[in-house]
Steps between C-alpha positions, in 0.01 A plus 500: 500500500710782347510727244570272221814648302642261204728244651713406181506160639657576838305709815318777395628859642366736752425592880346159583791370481675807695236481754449075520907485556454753807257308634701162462796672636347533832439133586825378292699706775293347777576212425857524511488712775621866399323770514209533237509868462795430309564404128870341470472421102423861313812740378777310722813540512427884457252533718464383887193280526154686421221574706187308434300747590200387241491129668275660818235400573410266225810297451408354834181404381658329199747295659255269588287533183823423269568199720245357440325579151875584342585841415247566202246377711546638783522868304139397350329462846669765644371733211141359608582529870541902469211554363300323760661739772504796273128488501513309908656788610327789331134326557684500859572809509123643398361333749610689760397788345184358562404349203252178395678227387367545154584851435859377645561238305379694170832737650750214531431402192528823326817523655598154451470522110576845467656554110826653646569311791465175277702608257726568736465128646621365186866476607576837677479502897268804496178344463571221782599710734264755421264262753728627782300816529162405550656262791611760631196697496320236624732388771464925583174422550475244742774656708261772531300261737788491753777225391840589470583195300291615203682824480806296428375351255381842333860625529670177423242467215620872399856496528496203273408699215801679483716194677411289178642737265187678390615867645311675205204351677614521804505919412136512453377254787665629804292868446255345429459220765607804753192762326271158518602436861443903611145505313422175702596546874461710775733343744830671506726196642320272215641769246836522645505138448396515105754800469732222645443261244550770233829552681609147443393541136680798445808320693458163270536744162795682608644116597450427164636851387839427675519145414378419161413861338826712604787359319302366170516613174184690643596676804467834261162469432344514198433765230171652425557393142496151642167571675380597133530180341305345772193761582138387429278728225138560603379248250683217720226528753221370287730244268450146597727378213853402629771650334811280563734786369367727786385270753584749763253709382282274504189726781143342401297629729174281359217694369222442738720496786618871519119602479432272803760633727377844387165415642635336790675851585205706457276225706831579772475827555074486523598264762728796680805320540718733357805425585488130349369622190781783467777235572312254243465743280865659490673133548305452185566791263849567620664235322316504211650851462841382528434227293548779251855535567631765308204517314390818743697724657469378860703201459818723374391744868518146699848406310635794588383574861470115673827366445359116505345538231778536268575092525155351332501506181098367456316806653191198512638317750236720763185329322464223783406758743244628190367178463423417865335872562306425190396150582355651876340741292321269295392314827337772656308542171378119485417547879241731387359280291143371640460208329691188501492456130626791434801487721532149314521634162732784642759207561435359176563821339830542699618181330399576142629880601833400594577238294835482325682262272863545689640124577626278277680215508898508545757201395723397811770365298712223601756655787567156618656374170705825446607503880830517622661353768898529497656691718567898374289745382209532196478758214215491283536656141327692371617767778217773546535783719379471830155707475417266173226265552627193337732486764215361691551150320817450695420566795225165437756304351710559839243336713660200358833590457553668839829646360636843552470714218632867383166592351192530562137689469461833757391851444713604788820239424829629629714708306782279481256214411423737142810630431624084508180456288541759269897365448407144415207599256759471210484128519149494423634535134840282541706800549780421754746767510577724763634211667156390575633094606719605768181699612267195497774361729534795739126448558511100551304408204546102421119489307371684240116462418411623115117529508482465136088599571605869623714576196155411302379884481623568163719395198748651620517398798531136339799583322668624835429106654680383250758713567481455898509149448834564254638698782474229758611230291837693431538587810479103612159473671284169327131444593459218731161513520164634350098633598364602192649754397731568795860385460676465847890495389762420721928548453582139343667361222169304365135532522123488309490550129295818463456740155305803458446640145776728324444868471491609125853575377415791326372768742689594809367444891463748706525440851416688850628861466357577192125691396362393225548651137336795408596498126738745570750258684471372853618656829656341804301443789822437728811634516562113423327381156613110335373357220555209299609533098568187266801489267847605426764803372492837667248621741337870388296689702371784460346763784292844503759768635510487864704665747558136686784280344440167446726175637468211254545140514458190280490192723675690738780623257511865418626394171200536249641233253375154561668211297224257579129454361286458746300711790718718657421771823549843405444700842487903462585701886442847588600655862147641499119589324407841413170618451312436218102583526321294724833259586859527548658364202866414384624500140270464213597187286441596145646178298716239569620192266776248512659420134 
């Protein structure tokens, strides 16, 4: 139960697998006894181990769930499990505010099935532990009858929010858990104890600030043209079709359902509780606005003035707290419904309302077959950057491996952890100079993984698994085993007969580091740009004029004569980019030939 993304034979990509491999994490360090906040396999040796900050609270759940339905399974029922307490805890919650059963169930399950928070269930973290706030409403609630112990639970309930790695959310719920609690209470010691629990909130996101955020290719924040890219347009309210290109803008509202809670307000305020319906009503429109991103000008005011929210980079992440004001909206207005059938049909509505075609089904791949088990550390080619989703089909493939590995899939992965990344990204195209094999021994590697599957994006990319593969070979790795299409090659003298089809002779292969051509030539995307050309003679190339100088090599000779026909590396270095419209750029390559 996933998201679905084209497999190419192996696991398909994306944040299940991200999320699924936190979850594991926790009860695979259990069981060995270390600490299960802890991740010791992602971006080592560069990096000291990782928090696992995204493991709490549900990895705990899954340990059990993986033991005993496997890891696929155990991910399917704990997909169905969340939504049972998303709409538990909600129905929960509106029930001490004094609603029928009815009216709160028809709320749970608006909030349950909510378009955004499902969407958001998929694979990322948001929409399961997006269920942590109506706990802790509703644990608010009963503490309001005189047990400590429930107050806990509000605050623990609260601080986990933030605690699991969800601070964007956690930015939103604290304010408004503390403007809930001050609309709701009269008791001044009660209060002190919710402003306690917001305390702990607070001091869970700046633990995660110091440990996991500061020191990441993140810890600057992001920029608001970054916020752009992801901010919702007013027509993504009322679109129920799924666009997997913007996914995080993905904000259906439902049709019927905004109308509802809009009725449920008005029948609020009739009723004189004020203060409920102005929290409601302001946890509900307020992220809707900033849903908008960059879209209005308020987002740009809160960039500039809050200094948290310069890290996000979805300005939706808020639209939990939307959907669970909106959902106790649309309760009240179902309470007011006289008749039993027509607080039945309401519910039927609600399903046909917020209905959305989101899941699909993933491929798991075979990590078993492709796992490793020497001793020394795993690379797995091709190498993405760390904030790239497909690195999210290693970090599955590890469950069975259990090997250290320099890469991995994190928006907030160490600096050193990209810098090693970007480095080794030339052999993703069988380019090994720079002195790239004593590097693969500085780090430990003794496997190399070649997901064949990932390299499946485009033509190109073919061409450059051929040339991977080329580059290993040379270099003495052989495959000793395969999954598929996943090659796990080890440092020996034989191994598994394996071919991959020949890129055409006649055109050249560009690599990483270049954009593509514009029919004016093609620039350099790094100050480091390989490619692959087929023949023999002199080398020619010609570039745009360019105040950088260019460092050339032909399989790592700076003489551009080659004796031999055959494929040969031509890398082209600059010290640095310059600006060129929307990107830095380095020289222009014009024409090039080899005769």
């Amino acid at each position: 139960m996933s998201g679905g993304a084209r497999s190419h034979g192996e696991a398909s990509p994306g944040d299940h697998l991200q999320s699924l491999y936190h979850y594991w994490l926790v009860g695979h360090q259990l069981e060995r006894g270390r600490a299960p906040w802890r991740d010791p396999y992602t971006f080592r040796p560069e990096a000291k181990p990782q928090p696992n900050y995204a493991g709490w609270p549900f990895g705990f759940l899954f340990w059990p769930l993986g033991g005993a339905f496997g890891l696929v399974g155990g991910w399917n029922i704990l997909q169905l499990l969340v939504y049972v307490l998303a709409g538990a805890f909600a129905c929960a919650w509106l029930r001490e505010l004094g609603l029928p059963r009815g009216p709160a169930l028809a709320g749970g399950l608006a909030f349950a099935i909510a378009p955004y928070r499902v969407q958001q269930s998929v694979g990322h973290l948001l929409g399961p532990i997006s269920i942590l706030l109506p706990l802790s409403l509703w644990a608010f609630e009963r503490a309001r009858r005189g047990s400590a112990w429930w107050l806990a639970l509000s605050a623990a309930a609260l601080a986990s929010i933030p605690l699991s790695g969800q601070v964007h959310l956690a930015l939103g719920a604290i304010p408004f858990f503390l403007a809930y609690a001050a609309c709701r209470m009269r008791d001044r010691r009660l209060f002190a104890g919710a402003a306690a629990g917001a305390l702990a909130a607070v001091a869970a996101g700046l633990l995660v600030r110091e440990t996991l955020i500061k020191g990441s290719t993140e810890s600057g924040g992001r920029k608001l043209v970054e916020i752009t890219r992801y901010s919702a347009n007013g027509g993504d309210f009322v679109s129920r079709q799924l666009d997997h290109g913007r996914s995080e803008q993905f904000v259906f509202l439902g049709w019927l359902t905004p109308l509802l809670a809009l009725a449920g307000l008005i029948f609020l305020v009739r009723s004189r509780r004020y203060a409920l319906a102005a929290v409601l009503a302001i946890g509900a429109v307020v992220p809707l606005v900033l849903a908008l991103g960059t879209h209005t000008p308020i987002y740009s005011v809160l960039w500039h003035a809050v200094p948290p929210f310069r890290f996000p980079r979805v300005p939706e992440r808020l639209l939990p707290i939307a959907s669970l004001c909106i959902a106790a909206l649309v309760a009240f207005a179902v309470a007011r419904m006289r008749s039993v059938a027509m607080a039945t049909l309401a519910v039927g509505l609600l399903f046909v309302d917020l209905h959305v075609h989101v899941y699909r089904e993933s491929a798991p791949g075979n990590p078993e077959r492709a796992a490793f088990h020497g001793p020394g550390r795993l690379l797995e080619l091709p190498i993405f950057d760390p904030s790239v989703h497909y690195g999210s089909v290693y970090l599955w493939y590890d469950t069975a491996s259990q090997r250290e590995r320099p890469s991995g899939y994190s928006t907030t992965a160490p600096k050193a952890a990209k810098r090693t990344a970007d480095r080794l990204q030339r052999l993703n195209c069988g380019d090994w100079t720079g002195d790239t094999a004593h590097e693969l021994d500085r780090l430990g590697v003794r496997a190399i993984a070649l997901h064949l599957g990932l390299y499946e994006r485009s033509n190109q990319a073919r061409d450059a698994a051929w040339f991977a593969r080329k580059g290993l070979i040379d270099h003495g790795w052989a495959v000793q085993r395969t999954a598929g299409p996943v090659w796990l090659l080890e440092q020996r003298r034989t191994g598994v007969p394996t071919t991959l089809p020949a890129p055409n002779p006649t055109s050249p292969v560009f690599c990483q580091g270049w954009y593509g051509d514009t029919g004016n030539g093609r620039y350099m995307s790094e100050t480091h740009a390989p490619f692959w050309i087929y023949g023999r003679g002199t080398l020619r190339l010609r570039f745009a004029p360019s105040p950088l100088t260019p460092r050339i090599t032909v399989d790592g000779d700076p003489s551009l004569e080659v004796d031999k026909r055959g494929w040969h590396l031509v890398t082209v270095d600059v010290d640095r980019l310059v600006a060129g419209g929307k990107h830095r750029v380095g020289l222009a390559l014009l024409r090039l030939s080899l005769t």
